[in-house]
VMD Tcl script that draws the C-alpha trace (Angstrom):
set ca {
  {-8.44 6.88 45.28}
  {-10.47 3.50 46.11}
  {-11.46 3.31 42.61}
  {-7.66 2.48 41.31}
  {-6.79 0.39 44.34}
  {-7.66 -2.60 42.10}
  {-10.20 -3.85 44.51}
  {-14.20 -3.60 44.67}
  {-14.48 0.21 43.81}
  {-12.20 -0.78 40.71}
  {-14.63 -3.49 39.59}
  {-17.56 -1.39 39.84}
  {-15.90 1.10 37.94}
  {-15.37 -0.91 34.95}
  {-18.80 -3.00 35.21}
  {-21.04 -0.37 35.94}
  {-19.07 2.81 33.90}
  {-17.43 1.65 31.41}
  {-18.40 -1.40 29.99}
  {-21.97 -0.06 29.68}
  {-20.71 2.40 27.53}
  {-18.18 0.03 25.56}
  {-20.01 -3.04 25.69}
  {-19.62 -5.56 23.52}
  {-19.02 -9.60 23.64}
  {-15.42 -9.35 23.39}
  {-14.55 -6.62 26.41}
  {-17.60 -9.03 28.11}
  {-14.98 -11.54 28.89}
  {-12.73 -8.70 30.97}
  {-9.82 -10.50 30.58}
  {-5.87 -9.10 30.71}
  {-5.72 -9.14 27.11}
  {-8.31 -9.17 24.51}
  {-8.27 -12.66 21.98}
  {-8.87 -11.02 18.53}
  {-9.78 -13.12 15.50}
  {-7.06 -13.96 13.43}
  {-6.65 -12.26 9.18}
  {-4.41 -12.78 6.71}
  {-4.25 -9.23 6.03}
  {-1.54 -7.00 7.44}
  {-1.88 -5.81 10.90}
  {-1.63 -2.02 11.54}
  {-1.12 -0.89 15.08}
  {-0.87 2.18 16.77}
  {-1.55 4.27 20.51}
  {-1.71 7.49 21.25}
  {-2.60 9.58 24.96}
  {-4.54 12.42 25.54}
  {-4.46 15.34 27.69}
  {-6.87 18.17 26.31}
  {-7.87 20.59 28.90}
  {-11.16 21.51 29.02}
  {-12.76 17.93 28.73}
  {-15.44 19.27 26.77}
  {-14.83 22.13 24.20}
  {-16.88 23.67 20.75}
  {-17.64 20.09 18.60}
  {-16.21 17.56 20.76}
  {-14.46 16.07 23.90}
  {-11.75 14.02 25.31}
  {-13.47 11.29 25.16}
  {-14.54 11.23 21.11}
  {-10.76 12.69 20.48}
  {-9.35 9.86 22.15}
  {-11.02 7.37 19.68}
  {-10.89 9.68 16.55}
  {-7.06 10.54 17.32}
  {-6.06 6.94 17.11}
  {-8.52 5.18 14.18}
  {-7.03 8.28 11.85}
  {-3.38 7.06 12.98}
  {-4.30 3.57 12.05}
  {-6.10 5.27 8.12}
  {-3.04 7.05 7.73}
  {-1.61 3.70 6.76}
  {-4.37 2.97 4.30}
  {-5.75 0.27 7.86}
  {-9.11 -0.02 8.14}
  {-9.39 0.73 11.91}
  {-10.92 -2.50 13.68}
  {-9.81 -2.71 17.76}
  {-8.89 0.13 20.50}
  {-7.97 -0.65 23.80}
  {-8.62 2.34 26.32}
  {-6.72 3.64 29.34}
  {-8.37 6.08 31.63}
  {-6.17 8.26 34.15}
  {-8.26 9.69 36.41}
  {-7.03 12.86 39.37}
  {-8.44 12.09 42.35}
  {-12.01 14.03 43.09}
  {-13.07 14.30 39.63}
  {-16.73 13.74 39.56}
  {-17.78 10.36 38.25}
  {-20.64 12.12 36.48}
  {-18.08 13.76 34.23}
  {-15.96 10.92 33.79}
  {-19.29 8.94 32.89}
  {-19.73 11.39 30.10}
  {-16.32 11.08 28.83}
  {-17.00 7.18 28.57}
  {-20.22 7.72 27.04}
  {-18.62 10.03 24.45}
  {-15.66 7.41 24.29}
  {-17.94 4.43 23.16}
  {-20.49 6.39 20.86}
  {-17.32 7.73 19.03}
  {-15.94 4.14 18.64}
  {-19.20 3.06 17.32}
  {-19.07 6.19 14.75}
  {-15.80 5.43 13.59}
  {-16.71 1.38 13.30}
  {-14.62 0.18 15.77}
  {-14.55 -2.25 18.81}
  {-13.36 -1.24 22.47}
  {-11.81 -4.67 23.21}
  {-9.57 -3.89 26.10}
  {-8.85 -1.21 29.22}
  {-7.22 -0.04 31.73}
  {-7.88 2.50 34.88}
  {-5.76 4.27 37.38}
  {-6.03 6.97 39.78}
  {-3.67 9.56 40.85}
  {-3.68 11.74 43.72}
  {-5.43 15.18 43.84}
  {-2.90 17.62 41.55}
  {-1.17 15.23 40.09}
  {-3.20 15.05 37.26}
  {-5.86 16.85 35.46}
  {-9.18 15.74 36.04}
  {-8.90 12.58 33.05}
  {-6.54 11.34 30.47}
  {-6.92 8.77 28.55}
  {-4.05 6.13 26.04}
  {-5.63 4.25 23.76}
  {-3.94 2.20 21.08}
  {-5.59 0.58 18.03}
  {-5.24 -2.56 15.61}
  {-6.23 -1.85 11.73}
  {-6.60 -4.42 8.58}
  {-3.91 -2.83 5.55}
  {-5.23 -4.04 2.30}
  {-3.08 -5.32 -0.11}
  {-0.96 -3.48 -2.54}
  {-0.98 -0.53 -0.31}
  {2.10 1.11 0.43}
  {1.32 4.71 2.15}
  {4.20 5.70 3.84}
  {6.50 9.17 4.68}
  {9.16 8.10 2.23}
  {7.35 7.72 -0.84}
  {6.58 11.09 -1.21}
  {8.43 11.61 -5.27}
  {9.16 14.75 -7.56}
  {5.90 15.99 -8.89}
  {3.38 14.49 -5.87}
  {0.44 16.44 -5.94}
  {-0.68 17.84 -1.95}
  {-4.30 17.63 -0.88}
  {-5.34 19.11 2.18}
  {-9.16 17.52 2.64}
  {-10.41 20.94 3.97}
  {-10.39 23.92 6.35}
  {-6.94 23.79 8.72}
  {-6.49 25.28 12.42}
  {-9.84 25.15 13.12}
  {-9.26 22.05 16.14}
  {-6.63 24.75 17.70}
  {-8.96 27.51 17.41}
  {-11.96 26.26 19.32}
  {-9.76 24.58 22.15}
  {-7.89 27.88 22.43}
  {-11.03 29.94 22.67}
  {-12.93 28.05 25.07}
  {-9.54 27.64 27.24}
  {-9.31 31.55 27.23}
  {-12.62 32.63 26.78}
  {-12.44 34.33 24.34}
  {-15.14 35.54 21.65}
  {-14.94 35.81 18.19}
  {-18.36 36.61 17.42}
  {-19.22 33.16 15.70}
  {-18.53 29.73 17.04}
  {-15.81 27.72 16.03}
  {-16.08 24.23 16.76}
  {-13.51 21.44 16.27}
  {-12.94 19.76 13.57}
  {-12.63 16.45 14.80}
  {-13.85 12.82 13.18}
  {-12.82 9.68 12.24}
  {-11.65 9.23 8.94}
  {-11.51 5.90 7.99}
  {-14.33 6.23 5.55}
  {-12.79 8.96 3.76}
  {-9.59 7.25 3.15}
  {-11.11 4.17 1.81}
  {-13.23 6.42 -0.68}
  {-9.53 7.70 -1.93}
  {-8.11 4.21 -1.96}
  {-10.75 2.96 -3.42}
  {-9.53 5.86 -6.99}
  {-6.55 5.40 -6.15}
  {-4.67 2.59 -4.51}
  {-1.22 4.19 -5.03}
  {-1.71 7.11 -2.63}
  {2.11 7.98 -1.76}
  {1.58 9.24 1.57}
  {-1.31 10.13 4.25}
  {-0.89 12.15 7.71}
  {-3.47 13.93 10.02}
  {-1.50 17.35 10.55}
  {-2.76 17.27 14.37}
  {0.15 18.85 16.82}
  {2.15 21.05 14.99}
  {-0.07 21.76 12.59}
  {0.27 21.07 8.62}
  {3.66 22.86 8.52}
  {4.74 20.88 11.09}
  {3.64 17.73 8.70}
  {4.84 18.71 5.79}
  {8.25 19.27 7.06}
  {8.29 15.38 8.11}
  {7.08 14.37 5.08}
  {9.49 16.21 3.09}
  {12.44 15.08 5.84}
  {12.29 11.32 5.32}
  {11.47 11.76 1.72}
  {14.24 13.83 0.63}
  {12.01 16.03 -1.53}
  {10.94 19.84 -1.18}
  {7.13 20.63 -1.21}
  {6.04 24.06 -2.96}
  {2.57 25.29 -1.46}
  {0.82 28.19 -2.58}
  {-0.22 30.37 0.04}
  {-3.41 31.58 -1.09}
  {-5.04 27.90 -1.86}
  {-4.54 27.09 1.81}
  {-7.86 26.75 2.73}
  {-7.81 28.96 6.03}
  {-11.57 30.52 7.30}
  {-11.98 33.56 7.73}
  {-13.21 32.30 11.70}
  {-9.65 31.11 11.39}
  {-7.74 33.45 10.03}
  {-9.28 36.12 12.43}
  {-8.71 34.18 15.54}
  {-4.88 33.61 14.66}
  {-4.16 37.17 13.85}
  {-5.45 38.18 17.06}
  {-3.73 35.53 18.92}
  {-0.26 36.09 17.30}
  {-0.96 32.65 15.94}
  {-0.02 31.46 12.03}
  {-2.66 28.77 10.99}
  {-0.51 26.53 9.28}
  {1.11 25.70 12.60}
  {-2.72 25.16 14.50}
  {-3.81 21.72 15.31}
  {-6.20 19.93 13.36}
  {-8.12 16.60 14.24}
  {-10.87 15.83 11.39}
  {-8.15 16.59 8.27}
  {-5.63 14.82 6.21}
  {-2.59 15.54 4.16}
  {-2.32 13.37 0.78}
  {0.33 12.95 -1.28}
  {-0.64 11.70 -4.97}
  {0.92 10.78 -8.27}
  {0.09 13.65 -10.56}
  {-2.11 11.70 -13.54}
  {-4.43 11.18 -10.40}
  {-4.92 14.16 -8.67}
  {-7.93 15.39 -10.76}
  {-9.35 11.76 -9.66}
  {-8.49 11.85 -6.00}
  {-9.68 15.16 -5.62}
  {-13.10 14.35 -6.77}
  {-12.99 11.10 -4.81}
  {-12.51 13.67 -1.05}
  {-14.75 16.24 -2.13}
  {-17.64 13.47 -2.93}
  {-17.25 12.38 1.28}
  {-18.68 14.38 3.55}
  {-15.83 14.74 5.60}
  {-13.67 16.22 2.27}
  {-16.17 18.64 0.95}
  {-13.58 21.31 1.19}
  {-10.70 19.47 -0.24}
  {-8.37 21.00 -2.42}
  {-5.01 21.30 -3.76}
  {-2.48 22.91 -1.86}
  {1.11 22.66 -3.56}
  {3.56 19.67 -5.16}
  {6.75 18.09 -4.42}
  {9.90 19.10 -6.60}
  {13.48 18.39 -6.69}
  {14.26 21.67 -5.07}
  {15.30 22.55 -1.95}
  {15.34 18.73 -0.87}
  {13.52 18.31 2.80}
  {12.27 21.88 2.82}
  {8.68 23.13 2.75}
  {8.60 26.77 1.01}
  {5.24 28.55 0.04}
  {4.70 31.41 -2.26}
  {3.44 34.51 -0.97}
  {0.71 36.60 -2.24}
  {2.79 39.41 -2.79}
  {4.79 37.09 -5.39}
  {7.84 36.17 -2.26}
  {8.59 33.02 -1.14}
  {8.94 32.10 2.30}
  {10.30 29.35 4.02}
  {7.65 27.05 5.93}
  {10.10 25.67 9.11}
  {9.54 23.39 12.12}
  {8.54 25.30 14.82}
  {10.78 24.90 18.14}
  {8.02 24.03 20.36}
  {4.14 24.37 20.04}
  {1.96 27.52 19.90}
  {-0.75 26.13 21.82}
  {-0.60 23.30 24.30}
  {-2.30 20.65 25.51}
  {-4.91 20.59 22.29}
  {-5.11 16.92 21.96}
}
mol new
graphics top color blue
foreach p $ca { graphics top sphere $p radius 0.5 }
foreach p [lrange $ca 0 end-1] q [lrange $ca 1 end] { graphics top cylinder $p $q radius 0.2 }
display resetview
């Protein structure tokens, strides 16, 4: 409990943990609030908290979700993700070794995704009050001009990109969680995307809307997309691209993988004359080898999501009342 008291223990903590693994010229200083240099370009700002249990799972940990989970926010906007600042919760009696590796995992994810840790935090809670670490961090990104990616400007005749495989985040954190087998590893998904929206900006500057379907799943996104916009989206059931790993997993668990967590994927909305271009622009990244087209808006059924079946039905694609697996991000 020493090492929140604010006092010696605290100071180590941050000199000899964390800012090793953050370190740079600007957190150097260790000041209350980070001085950031100044750009004419819009600002894009955004923080998020994170409470995965395990710590470490199949691809990833708390640590790299923490910084991946916020830079996407900030792409989602069309930012280019610049600044996080990082908050560490830690329950009393958790090893230092493990949270060293979080913070290790932390700053070589921030240096993945291009961004600076400029600012921090730590506390400490007594023993079951918490669970072992969590971690807020919030972010500062650079929005070009001209772009204008928001919810609401999803229109009649969008065309939906998914940039690859959904429910596969869920999945592994599920399986590890349970232990349970599914005679292949699945591994999460997740990874900053910055570079991958900049590819499709770069084809495209009018992208309507972005999202990372992460709780909730991509029904879950959709829905809010097609909420504030006022339009209806029509997916096709069989061009979701669901693995078979996937697929498997959730029909064993009761689960249905449009509503499974995701944490290395987006959702675009496009205007139809360039779908054929921003489809080759994902597929050309690494990180949107898989993309593909899932469905389009239309002036039916305004703010509902409906998919057609492979049995030639239609079904409606709701907002689930509360989450089928918790505590995945």
């Amino acid at each position: 409990m020493g090492h929140g008291g604010g006092g010696t223990l605290s100071a180590e903590l941050v000199e000899h943990l964390f800012a090793p693994a953050f370190g740079n010229d600007t957190l150097a200083e260790l000041g209350d609030s980070a001085r950031l240099p100044a750009s004419g370009e819009r600002l894009a700002f955004s923080t998020d908290s994170f409470v995965v249990r395990p710590l470490f799972f199949p691809g990833g940990s708390i640590g790299d979700l923490a910084v991946n989970g916020t830079v996407n926010d900030l792409a989602m906007s069309g930012a280019r993700p610049a600044y996080l600042s990082c908050g560490f919760i830690l329950e009393e009696g958790v090893p230092l070794d493990v949270v060293a590796a979080v913070a290790r995992a932390f700053g070589e994810a921030a240096r993945r995704a291009g961004v600076t840790v400029v600012t921090g935090d730590t506390k400490v809670v007594e023993a079951g009050h918490g669970d072992g670490v969590f971690i807020n961090t919030s972010g500062i990104g650079y929005v070009p001009d001209g772009v204008d990616i928001r919810p609401q400007r999803a229109a009649p005749d969008d065309v939906v990109l998914v940039s690859g495989a959904i429910g596969v985040h869920g999945v592994a954190i599920m399986s590890v969680r349970e232990g349970l087998e599914f005679g292949v590893a699945i591994e999460s998904d997740t990874a900053p995307l910055g570079g991958l929206v900049a590819e499709l900006l770069a084809v495209c500057p009018d992208v309507h809307v972005l999202r990372d379907p992460t709780r909730g799943g991509l029904a879950t996104t959709l829905n809010e997309i097609a909420g504030a916009s006022g339009v209806g989206v029509a997916l096709v059931e069989n061009d979701l691209p669901v693995p078979d790993t996937v697929a498997n997993a959730c029909a064993f668990l009761g689960l249905d993988p449009l509503y499974v967590a995701n944490e290395g994927k987006l959702v675009a909305f496009v205007p139809p004359d360039r779908a054929d271009a921003c489809l080759a622009a994902l597929r050309a990244h690494p990180l949107g080898r898989e993309a593909v087209a899932i469905g389009r808006c239309v002036p039916d059924h305004p703010g509902m999501v409906v998919s057609a079946t492979g049995l030639g039905g239609t079904r409606v694609v709701d907002t689930p009342l509360g989450e089928q697996l918790p505590r995945i991000c």
